[in-house]
C-alpha positions in Angstrom: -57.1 26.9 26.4 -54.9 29.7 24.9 -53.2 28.8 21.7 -49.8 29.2 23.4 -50.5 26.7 26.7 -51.5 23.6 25.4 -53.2 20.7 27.3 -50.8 17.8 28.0 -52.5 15.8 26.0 -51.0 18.0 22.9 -47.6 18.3 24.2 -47.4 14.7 24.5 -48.4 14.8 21.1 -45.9 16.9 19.9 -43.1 15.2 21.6 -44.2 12.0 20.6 -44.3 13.3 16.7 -41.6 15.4 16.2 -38.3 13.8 15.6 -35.9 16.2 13.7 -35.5 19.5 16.0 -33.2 22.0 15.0 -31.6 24.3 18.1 -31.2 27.7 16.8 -28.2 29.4 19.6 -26.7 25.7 19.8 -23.6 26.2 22.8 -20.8 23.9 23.0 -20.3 25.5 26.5 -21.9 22.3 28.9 -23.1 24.9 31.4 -25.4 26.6 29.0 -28.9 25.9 28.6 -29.1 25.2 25.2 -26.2 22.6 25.3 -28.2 20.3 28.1 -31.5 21.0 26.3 -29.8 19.3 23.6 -28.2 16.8 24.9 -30.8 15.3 26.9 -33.3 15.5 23.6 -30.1 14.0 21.7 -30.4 10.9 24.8 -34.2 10.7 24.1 -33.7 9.7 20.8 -34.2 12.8 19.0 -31.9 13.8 16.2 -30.5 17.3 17.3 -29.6 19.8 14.4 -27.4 22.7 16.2 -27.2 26.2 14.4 -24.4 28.6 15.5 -23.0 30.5 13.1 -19.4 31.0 15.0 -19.3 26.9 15.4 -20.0 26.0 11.8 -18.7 23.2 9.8 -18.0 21.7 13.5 -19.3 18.8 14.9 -21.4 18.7 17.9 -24.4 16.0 19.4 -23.4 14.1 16.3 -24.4 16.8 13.4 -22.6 18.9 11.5 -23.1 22.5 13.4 -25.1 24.7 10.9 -24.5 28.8 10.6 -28.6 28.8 9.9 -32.1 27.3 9.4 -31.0 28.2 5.7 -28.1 26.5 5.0 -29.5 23.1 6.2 -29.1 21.1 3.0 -31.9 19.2 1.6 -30.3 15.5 2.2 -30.6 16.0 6.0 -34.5 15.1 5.7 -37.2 16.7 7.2 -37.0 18.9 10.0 -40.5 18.9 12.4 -39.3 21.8 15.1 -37.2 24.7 15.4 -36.2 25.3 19.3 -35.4 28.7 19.5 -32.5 29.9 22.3 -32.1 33.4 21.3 -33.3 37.0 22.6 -37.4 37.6 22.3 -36.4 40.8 19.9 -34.0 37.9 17.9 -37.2 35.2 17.7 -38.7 37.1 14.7 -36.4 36.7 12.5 -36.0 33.2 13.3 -39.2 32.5 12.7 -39.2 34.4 9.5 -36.4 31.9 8.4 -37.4 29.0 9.7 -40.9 29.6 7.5 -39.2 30.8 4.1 -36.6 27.6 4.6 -38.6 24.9 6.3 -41.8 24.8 5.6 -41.8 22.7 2.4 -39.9 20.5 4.4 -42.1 19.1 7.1 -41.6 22.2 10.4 -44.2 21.8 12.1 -44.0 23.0 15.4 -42.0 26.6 16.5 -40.7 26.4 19.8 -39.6 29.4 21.8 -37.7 28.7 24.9 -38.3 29.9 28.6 -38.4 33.9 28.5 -38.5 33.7 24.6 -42.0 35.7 23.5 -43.0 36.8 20.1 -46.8 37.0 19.7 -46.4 38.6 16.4 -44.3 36.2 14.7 -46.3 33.5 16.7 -49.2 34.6 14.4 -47.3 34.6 11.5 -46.3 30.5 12.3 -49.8 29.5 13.2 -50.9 31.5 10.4 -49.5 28.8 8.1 -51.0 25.8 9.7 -47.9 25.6 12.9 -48.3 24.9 16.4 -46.3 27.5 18.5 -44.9 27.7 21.9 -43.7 29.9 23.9 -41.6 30.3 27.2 -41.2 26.6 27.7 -38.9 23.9 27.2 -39.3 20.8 25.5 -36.5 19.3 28.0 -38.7 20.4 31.4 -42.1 19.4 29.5 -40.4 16.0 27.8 -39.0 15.1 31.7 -42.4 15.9 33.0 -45.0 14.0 30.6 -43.0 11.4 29.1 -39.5 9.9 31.0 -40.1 7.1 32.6 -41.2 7.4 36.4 -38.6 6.2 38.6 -39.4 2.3 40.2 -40.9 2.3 43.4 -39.1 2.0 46.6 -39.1 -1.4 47.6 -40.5 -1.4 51.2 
């Protein structure tokens, strides 16, 4: 299996392990992806750190909006993924961050979202020891492998 499409098995594992995510191109527009992505992570009981750099100080899913992975302070705790809702020629740079900020303090996982590529700063990540992804969506894969199945219909 490619590095970059993972068995079930392991995104259950992620999903199940990661608790902190931070949502770099957090929108406090409802009918933009990266505001429902959040939301429904917020509703699964994952605490959602949003970074948008016009929207910070402001409130949003419950957290302080952040202008960057960098100017997370230490009190908030560790942080397991970065979700990544920006341009493929933007993810780079995100990762480059999110590795010089995060890494002593628990990342683990880089997710890039659907139509989000960057093989080389995927090599960079998993150079250091990270699990990458790339064009998915923890929402569509979280909905598919671990939300409860709808009860039967009774007959």
């Amino acid at each position: 299996m490619a590095p970059h499409e993972p068995t079930d098995d392991r995104l259950r594992q992620i999903l199940t392990e990661v608790r902190t995510i931070a949502i770099v191109g957090y929108s406090h527009r409802p009918d933009r992806p990266s505001h429902r992505v959040s939301q429904y992570l917020v509703a699964q009981g994952y605490r959602v750190l949003p970074i948008n750099p016009g929207h910070a100080g402001e409130t949003a899913l419950g957290e302080r909006v952040f202008a960057s992975l960098a100017s997370i302070p230490p009190e908030i705790g560790p942080i397991h993924m970065v979700d990544i809702f920006r341009r493929s020629e933007h993810a780079g740079a995100v990762v480059d961050e999110a590795l010089a900020t995060l890494l002593p303090r628990g990342l683990r996982v880089i997710w890039m979202q659907i139509g989000v590529i960057d093989h080389d700063a995927a090599a960079r990540a998993e150079g250091l020891g990270l699990t990458v992804l790339m064009n998915r969506c923890p929402k569509i894969e979280h909905a598919r492998l671990l939300a409860p199945s709808a009860p039967p219909d009774p007959a």
